[in-house]
N, CA, C and O of each residue as an XYZ file, in Angstrom:
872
protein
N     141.680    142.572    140.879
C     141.424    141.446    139.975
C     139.951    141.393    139.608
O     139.129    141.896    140.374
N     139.613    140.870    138.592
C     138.070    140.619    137.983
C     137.345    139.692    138.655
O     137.826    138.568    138.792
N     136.170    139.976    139.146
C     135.692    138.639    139.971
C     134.801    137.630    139.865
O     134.004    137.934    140.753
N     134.514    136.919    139.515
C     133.841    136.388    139.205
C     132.722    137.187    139.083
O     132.571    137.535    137.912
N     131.990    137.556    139.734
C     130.330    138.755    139.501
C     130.532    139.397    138.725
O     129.540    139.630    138.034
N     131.956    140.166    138.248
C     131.899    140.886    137.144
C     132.037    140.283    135.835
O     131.289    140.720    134.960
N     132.936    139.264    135.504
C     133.029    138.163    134.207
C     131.681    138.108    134.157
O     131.110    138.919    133.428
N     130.839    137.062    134.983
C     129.513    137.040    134.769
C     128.243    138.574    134.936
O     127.031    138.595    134.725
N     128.846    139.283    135.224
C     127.958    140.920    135.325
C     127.815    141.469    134.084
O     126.992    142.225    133.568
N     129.523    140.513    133.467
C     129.613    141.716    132.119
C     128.520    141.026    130.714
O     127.809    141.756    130.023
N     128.606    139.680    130.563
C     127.720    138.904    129.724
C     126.295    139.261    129.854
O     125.640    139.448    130.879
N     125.841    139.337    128.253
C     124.822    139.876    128.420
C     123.689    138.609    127.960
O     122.461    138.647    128.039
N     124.365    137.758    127.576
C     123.353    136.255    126.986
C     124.048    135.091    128.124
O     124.928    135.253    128.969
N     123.311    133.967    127.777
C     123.842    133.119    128.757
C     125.232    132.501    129.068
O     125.681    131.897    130.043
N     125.826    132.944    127.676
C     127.446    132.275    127.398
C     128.178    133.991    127.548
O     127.819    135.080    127.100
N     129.314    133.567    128.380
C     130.044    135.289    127.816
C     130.317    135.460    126.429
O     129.945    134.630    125.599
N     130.987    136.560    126.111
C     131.886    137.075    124.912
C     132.333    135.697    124.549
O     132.411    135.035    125.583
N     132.612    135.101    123.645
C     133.419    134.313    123.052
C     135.332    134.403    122.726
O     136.199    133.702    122.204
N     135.236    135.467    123.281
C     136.793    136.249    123.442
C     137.180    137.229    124.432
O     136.508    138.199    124.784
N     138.412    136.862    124.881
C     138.589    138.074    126.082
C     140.858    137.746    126.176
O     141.646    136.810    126.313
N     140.876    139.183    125.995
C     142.022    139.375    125.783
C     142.620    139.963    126.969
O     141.881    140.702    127.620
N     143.820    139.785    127.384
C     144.616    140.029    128.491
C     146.251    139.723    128.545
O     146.947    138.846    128.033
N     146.557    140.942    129.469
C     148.069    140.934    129.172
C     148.255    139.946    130.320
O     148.810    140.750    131.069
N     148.215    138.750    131.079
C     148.304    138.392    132.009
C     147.492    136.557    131.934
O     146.397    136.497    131.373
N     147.988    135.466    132.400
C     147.634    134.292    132.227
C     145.858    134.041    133.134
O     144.884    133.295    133.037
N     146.407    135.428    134.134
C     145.098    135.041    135.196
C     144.872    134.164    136.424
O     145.924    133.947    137.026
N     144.014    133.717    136.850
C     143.991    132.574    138.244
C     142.845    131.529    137.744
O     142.112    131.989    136.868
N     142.698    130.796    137.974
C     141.431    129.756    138.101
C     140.495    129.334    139.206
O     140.233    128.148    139.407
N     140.059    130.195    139.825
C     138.967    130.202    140.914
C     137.782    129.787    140.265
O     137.150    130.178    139.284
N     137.609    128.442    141.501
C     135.681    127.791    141.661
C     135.255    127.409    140.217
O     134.083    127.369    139.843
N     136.370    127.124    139.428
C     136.032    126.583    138.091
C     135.882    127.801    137.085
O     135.360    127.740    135.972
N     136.370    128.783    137.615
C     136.091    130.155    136.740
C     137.651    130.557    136.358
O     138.409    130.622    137.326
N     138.196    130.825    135.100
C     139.154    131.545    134.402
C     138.824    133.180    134.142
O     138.006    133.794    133.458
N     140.029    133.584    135.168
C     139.692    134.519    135.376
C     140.978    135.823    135.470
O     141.835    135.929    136.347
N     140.769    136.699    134.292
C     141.733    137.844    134.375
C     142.501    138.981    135.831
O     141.761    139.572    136.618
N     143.320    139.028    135.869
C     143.883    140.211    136.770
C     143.730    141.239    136.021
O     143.846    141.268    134.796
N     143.383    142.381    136.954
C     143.343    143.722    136.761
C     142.116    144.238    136.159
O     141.208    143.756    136.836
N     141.554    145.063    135.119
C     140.583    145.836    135.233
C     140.191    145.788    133.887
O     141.205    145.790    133.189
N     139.184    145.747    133.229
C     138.815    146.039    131.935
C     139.316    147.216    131.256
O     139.050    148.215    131.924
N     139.883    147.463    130.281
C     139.759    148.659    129.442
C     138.469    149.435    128.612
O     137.675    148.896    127.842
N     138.514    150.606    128.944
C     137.020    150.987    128.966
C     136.273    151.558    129.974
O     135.739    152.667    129.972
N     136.279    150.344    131.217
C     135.565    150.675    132.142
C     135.782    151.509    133.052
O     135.159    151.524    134.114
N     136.974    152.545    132.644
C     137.326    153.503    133.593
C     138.774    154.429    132.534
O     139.731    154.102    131.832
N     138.466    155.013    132.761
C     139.715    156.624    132.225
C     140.998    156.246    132.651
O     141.937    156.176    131.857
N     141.139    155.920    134.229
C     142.587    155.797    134.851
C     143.219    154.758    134.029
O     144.424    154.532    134.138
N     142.330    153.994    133.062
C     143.087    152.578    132.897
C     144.139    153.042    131.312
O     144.464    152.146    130.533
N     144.537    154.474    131.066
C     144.926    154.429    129.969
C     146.279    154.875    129.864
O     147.000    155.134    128.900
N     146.560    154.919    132.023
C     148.102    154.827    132.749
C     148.739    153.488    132.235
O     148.033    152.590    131.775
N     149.769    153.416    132.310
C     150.415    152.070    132.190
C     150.973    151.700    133.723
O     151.086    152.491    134.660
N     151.330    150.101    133.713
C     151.823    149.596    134.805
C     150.354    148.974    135.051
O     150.789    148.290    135.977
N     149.308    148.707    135.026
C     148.264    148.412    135.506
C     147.919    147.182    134.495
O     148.054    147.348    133.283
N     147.303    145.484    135.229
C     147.181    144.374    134.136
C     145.579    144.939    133.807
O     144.794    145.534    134.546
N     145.439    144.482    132.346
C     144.515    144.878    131.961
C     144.145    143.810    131.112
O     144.839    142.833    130.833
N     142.722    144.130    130.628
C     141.876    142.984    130.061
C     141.006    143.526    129.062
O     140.420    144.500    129.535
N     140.653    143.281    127.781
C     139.214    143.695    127.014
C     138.045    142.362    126.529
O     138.254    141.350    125.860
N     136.868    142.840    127.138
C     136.207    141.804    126.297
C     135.742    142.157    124.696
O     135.049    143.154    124.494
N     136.128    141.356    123.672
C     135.849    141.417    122.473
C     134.557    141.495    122.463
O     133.894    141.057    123.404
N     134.080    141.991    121.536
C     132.257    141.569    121.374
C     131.775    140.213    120.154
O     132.680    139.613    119.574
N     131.262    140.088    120.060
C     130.665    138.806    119.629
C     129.514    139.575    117.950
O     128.927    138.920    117.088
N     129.595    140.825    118.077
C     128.602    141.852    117.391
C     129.105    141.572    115.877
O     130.014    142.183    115.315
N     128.383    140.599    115.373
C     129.023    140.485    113.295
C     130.134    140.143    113.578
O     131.055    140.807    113.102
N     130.478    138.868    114.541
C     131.704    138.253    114.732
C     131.452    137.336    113.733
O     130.286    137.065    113.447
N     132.489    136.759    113.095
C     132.667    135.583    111.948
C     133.101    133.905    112.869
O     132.567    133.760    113.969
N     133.539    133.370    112.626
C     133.393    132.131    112.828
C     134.949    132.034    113.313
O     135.811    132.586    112.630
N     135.287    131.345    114.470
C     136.941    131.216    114.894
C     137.341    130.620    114.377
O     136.728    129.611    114.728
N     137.808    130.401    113.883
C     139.114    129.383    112.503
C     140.382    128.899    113.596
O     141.390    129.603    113.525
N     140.415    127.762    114.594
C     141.499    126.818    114.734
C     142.632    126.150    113.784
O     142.225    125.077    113.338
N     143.274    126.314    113.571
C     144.325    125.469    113.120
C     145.604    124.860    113.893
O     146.399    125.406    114.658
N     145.530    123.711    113.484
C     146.897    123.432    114.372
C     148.052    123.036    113.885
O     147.959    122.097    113.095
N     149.441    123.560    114.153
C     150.187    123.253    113.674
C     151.260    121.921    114.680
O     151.527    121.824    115.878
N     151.545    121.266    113.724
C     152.114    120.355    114.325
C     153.566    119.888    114.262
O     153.972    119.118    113.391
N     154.447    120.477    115.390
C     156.103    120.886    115.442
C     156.613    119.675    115.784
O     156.611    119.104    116.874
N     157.051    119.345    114.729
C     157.843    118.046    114.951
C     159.281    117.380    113.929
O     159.908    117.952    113.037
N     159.450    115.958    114.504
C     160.930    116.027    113.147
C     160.761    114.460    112.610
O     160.797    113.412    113.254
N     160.645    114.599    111.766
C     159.887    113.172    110.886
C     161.460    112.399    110.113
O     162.181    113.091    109.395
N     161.770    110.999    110.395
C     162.448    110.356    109.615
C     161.942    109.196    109.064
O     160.799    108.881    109.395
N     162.630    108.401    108.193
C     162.568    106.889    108.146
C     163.903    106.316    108.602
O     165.065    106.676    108.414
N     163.345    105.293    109.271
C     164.399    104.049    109.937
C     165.293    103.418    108.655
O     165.271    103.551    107.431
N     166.151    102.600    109.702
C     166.418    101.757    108.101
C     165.510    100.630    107.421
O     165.791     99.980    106.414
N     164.464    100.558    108.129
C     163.277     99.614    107.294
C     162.488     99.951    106.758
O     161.553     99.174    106.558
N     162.426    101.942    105.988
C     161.907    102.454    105.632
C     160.471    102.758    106.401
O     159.543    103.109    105.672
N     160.268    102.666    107.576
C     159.355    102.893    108.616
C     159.269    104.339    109.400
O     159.972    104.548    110.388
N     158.363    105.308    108.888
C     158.478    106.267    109.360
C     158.409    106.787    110.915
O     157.545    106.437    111.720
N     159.530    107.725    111.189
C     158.906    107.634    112.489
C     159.193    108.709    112.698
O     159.947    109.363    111.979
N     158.497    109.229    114.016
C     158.470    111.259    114.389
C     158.438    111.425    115.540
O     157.844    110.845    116.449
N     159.481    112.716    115.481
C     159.579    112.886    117.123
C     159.254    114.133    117.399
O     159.973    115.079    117.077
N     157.731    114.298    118.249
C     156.817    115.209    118.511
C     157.194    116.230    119.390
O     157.284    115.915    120.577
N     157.429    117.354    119.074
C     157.751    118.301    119.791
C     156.565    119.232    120.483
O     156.784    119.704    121.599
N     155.419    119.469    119.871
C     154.611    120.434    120.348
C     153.205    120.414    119.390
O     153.372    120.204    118.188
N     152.170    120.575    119.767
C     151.182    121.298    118.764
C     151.021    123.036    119.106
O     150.951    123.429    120.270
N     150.982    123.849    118.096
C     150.203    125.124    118.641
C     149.482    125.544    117.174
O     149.781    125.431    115.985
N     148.256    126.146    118.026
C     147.521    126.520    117.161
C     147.671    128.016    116.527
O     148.292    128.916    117.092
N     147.012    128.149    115.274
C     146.602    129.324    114.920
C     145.505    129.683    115.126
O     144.907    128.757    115.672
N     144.884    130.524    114.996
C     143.515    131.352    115.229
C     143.363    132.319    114.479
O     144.273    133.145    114.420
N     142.152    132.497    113.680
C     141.942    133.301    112.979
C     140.430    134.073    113.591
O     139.751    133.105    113.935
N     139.640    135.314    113.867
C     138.749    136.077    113.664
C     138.418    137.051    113.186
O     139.411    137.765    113.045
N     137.073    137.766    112.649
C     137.050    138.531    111.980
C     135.651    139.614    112.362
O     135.213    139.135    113.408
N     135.264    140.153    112.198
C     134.063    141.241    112.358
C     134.078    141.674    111.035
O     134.937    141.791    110.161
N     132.385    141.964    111.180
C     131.880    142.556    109.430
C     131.217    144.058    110.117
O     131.096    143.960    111.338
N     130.907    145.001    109.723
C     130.311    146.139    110.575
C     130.478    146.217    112.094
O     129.409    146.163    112.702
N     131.374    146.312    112.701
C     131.712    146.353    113.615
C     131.307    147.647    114.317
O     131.892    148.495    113.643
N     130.846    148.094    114.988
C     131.025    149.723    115.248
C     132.311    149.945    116.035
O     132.928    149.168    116.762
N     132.550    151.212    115.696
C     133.934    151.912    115.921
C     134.276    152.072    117.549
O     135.205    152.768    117.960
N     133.640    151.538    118.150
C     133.347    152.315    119.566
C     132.589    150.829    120.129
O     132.043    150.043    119.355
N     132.707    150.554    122.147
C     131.613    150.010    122.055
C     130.561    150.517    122.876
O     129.514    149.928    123.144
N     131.051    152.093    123.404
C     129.976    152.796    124.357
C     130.049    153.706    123.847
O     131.037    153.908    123.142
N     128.814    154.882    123.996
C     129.298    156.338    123.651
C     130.695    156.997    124.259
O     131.597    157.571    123.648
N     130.532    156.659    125.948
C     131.353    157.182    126.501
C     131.809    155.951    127.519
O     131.093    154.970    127.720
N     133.173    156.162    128.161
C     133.492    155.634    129.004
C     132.387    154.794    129.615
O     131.466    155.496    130.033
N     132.228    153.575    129.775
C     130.863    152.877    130.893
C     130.764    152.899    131.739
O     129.685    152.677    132.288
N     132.089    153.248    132.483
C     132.760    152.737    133.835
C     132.026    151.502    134.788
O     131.913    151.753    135.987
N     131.529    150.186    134.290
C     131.025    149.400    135.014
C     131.355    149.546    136.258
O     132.364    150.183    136.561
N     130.487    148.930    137.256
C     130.577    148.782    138.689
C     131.246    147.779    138.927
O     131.766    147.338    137.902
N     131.552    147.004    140.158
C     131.906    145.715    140.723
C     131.553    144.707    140.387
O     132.304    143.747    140.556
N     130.377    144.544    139.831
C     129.271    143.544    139.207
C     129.416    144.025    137.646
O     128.604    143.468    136.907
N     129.950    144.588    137.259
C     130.328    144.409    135.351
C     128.702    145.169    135.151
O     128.110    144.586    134.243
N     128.048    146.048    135.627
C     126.752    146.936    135.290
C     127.111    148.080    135.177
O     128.025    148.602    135.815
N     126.200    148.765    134.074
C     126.977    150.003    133.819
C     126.032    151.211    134.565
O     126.217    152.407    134.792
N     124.548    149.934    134.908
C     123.486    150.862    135.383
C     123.453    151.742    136.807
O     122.551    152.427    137.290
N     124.681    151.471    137.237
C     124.731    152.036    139.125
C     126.328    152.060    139.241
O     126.794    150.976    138.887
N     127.407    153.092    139.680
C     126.255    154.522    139.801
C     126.497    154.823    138.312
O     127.279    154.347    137.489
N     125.426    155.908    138.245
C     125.919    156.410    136.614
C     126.715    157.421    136.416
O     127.033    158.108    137.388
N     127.228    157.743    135.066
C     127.752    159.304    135.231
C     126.655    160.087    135.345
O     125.441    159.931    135.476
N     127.947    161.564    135.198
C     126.679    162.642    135.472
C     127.421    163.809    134.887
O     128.624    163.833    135.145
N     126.904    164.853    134.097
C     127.279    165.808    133.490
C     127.407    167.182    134.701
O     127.436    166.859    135.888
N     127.453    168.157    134.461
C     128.265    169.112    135.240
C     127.119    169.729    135.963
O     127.221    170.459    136.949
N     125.975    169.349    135.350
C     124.767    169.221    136.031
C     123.986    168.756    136.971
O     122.884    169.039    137.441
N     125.223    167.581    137.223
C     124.459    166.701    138.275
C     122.992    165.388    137.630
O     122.337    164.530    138.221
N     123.036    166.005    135.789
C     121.656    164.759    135.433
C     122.978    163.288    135.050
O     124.188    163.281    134.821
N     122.061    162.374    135.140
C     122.776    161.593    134.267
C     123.111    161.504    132.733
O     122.358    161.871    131.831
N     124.080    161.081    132.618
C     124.536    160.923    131.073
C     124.451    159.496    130.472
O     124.969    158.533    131.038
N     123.611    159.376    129.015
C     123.210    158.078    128.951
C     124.533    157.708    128.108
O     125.100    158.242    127.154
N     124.734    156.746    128.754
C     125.842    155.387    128.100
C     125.306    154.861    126.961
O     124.853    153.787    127.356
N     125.016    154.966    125.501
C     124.826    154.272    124.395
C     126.021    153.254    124.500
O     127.223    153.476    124.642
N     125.041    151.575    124.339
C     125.620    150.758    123.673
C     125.692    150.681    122.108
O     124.669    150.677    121.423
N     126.924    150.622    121.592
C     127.025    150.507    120.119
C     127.210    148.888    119.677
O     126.904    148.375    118.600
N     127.773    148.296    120.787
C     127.879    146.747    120.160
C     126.893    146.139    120.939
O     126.699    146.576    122.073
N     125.878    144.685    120.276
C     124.934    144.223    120.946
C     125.015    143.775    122.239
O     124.084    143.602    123.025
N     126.520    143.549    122.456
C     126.502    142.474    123.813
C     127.451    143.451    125.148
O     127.722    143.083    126.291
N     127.758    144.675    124.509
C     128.553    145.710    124.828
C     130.237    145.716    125.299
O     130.853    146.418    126.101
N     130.681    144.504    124.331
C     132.026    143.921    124.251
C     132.819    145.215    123.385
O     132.151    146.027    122.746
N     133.739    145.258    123.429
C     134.928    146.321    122.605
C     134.453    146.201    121.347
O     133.986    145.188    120.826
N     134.652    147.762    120.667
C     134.203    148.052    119.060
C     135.872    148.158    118.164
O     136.968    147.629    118.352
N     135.583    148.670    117.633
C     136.690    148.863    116.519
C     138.167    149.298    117.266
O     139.260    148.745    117.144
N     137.843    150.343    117.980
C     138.943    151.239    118.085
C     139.833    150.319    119.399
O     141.025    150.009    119.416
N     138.958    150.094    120.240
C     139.176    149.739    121.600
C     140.175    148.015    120.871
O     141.270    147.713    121.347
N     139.547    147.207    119.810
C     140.429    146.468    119.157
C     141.740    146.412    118.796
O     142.633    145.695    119.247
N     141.774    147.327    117.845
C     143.027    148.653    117.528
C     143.830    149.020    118.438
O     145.057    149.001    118.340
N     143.074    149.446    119.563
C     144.464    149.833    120.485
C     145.174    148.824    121.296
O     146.316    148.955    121.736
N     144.193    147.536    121.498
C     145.234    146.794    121.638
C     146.111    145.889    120.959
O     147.028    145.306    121.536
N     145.733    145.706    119.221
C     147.181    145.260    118.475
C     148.098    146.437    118.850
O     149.168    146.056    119.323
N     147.975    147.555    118.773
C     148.914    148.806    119.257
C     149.854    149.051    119.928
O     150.865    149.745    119.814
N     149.286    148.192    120.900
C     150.003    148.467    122.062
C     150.564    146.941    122.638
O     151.182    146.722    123.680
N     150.250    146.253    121.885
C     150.770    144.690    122.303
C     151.640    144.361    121.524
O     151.055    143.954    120.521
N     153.143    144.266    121.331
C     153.962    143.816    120.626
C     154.172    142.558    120.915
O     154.132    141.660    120.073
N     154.422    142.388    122.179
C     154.810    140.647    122.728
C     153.689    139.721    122.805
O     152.576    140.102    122.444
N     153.819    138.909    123.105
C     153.011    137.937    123.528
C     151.722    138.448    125.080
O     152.158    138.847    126.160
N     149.938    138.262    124.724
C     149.634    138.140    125.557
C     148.745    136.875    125.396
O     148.895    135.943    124.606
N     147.489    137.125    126.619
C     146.953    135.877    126.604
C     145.417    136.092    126.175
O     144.943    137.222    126.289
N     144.479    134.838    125.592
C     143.324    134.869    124.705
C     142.820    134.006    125.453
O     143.248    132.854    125.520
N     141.674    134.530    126.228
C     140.340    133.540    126.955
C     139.323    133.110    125.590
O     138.755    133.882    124.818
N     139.319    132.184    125.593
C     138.230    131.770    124.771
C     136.723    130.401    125.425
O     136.605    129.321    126.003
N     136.072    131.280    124.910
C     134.434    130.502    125.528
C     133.915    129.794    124.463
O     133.458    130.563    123.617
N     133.793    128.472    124.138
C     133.076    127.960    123.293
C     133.224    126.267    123.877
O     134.015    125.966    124.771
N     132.221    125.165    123.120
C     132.026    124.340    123.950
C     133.386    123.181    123.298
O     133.585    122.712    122.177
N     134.190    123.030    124.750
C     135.147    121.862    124.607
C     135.261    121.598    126.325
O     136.122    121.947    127.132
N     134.421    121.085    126.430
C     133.674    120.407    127.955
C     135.355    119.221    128.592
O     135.686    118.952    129.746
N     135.875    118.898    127.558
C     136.902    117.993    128.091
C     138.096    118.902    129.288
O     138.657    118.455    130.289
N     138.139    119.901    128.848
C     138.834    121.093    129.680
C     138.713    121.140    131.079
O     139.465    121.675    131.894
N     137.453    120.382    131.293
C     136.701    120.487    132.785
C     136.644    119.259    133.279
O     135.643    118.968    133.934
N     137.518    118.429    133.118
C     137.495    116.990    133.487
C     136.762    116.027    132.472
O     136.513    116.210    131.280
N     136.342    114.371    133.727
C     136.078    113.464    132.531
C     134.272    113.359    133.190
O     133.490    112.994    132.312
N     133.722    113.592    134.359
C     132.279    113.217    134.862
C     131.446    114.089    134.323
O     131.932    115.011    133.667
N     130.110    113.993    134.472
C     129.295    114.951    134.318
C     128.979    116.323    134.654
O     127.996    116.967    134.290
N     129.988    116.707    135.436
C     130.164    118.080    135.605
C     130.455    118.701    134.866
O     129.931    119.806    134.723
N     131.698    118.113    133.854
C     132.094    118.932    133.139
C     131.676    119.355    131.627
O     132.398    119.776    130.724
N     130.321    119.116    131.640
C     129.419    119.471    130.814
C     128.719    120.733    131.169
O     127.924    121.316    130.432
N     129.031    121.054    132.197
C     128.114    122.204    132.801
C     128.548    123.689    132.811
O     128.066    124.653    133.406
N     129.517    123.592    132.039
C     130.501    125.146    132.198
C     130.318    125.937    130.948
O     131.489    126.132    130.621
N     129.601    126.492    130.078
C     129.386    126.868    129.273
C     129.361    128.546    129.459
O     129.372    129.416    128.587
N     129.326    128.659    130.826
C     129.152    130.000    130.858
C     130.416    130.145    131.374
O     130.321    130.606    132.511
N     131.513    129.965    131.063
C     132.591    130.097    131.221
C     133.705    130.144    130.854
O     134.034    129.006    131.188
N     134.605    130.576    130.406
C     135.711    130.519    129.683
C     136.943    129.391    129.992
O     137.692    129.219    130.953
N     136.755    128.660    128.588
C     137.854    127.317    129.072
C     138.606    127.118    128.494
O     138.822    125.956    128.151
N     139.420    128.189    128.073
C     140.325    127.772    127.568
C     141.419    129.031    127.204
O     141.101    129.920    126.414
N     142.711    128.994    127.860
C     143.313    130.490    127.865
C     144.662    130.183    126.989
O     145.239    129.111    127.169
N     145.095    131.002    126.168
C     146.037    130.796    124.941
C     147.128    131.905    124.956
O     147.028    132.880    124.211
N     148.085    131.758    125.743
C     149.593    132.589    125.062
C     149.381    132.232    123.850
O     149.054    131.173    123.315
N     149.778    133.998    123.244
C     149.725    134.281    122.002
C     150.211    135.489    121.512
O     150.074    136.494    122.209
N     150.966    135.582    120.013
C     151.026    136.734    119.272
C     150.537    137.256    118.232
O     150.566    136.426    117.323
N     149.967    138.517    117.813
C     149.272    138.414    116.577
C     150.568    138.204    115.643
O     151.705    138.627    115.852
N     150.085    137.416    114.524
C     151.135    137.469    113.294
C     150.497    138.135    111.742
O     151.067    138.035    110.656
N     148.789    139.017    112.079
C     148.483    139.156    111.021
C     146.928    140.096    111.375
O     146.037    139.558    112.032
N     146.791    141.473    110.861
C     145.622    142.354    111.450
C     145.911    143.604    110.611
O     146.834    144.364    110.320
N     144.086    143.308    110.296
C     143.739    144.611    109.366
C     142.215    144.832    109.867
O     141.361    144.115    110.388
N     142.326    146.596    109.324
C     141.153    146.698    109.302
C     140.323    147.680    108.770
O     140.921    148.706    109.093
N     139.253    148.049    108.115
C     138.527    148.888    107.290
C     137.607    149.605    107.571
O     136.524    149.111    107.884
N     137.781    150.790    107.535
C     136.521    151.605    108.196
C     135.592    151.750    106.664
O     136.050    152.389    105.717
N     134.504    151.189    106.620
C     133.290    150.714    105.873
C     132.594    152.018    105.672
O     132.640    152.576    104.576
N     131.996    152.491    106.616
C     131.177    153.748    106.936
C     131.775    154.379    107.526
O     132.703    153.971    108.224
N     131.366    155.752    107.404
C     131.479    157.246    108.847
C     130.228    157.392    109.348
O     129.504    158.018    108.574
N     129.774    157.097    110.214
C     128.389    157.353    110.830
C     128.401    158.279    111.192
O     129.357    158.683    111.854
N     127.055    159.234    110.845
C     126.330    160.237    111.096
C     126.689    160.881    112.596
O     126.937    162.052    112.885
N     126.620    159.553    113.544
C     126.378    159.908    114.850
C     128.049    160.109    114.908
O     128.780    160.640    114.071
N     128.418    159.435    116.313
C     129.626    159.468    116.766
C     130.408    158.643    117.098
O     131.307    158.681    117.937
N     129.816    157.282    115.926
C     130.974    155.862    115.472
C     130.696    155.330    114.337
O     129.512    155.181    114.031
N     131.536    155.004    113.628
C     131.798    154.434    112.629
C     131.461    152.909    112.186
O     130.629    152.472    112.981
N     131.784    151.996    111.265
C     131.515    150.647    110.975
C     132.966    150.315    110.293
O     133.440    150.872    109.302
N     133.539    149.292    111.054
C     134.675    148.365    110.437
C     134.896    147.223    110.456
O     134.655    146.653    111.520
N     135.236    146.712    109.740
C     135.329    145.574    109.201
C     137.071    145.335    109.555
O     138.033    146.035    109.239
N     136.992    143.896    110.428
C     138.296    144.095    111.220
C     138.864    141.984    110.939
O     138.180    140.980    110.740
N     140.090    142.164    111.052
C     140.542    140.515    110.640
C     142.063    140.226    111.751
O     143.136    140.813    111.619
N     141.863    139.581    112.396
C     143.553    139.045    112.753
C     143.589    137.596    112.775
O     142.650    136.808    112.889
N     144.780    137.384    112.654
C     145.272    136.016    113.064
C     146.253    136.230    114.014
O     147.025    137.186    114.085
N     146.127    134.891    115.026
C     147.186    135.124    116.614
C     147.453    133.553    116.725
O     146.679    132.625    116.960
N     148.492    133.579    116.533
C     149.725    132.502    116.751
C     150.028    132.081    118.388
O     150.286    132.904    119.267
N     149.935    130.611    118.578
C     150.415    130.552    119.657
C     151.740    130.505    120.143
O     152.481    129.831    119.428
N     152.250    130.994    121.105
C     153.592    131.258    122.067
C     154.062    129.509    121.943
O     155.072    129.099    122.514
């Protein structure tokens, strides 16, 4: 499971990723929401199946999250012409998007450590030197492809950590103003809508895309 040191190992500003995707609801330890199983990316073995897995989105020419809520319900009038409704559910939609995205979000595999660092141990070529890990996205969250493979491979319903400030999540005292570096809020969900455009071919060895979904809640 992800541990707390690594959620917080992997953030590279004071708030995490603003998104983090997972096939799995997770646990809630010490006020922390928190994924089972292993990042994708951070290791080769993870591209076996049977294993819960997790990606953090990057935040890199991210666009603005678009909430919507829909509201499931069955509306009549009485016989005194008095409307009245019987509330079944809210669920939201969600919309995000990336503008230049790079295609990639490491050169190579990162394989973070225990602590979400990519700096110890490092790889190493057949040489025994190290091999440098280029970050392609600023905060070193998933690029284009690593996106891609998971509409791909996700037909059903999974689940969407989201970090942004709605402090009510955390109770009603003054504590619960204090969680910002944390993810509060986790969303069963399906995509109902994803595209995306490769913009550029870069020179080097990733690309720029321009990427859009919308994800419906369960």
């Amino acid at each position: 499971m992800a541990s707390q040191e690594y959620i917080v190992g992997r953030k590279k500003y004071t708030r995490p990723q603003a998104i983090l995707w997972a096939d799995n609801p997770g646990v809630f330890i010490d006020g922390f929401h928190l994924p089972v199983g292993q990042e994708i990316g951070a290791s080769e073995s993870l591209t076996a199946g049977g294993i819960n897995k997790f990606l953090i989105l990057s935040d890199h020419n991210r666009s603005e999250i678009s909430f919507n809520s829909q509201r499931i319900e069955k509306r009549e009038r009485t016989i005194n012409g008095r409307m009245r409704s019987y509330h079944i559910a809210d669920k939201l939609i969600i919309n995000v998007s990336w503008n230049m995205l790079p295609s990639r979000g490491h050169k190579y595999f990162p394989k973070f450590n225990a602590t979400g660092d990519l700096s110890s141990p490092r790889q190493v070529n057949n040489a025994g030197a190290p091999i440098d890990i280029d970050e392609y996205t600023t905060d070193g969250g998933a690029g284009g492809v690593e996106i891609l493979d998971w509409y791909e491979n996700n037909k059903s319903s999974f689940w969407m950590y989201l970090a942004y400030d709605k402090y009510t999540n955390f109770g009603e005292n003054d504590n619960a103003f204090d969680n910002l570096d944390k993810y509060n809020q986790v969303v069963e969900v399906y995509f109902s809508d994803f595209n995306y455009t490769v913009v550029k071919r870069g020179k080097s060895n990733h690309d720029l895309w321009n990427i859009s979904a919308t994800l419906e809640e369960v």
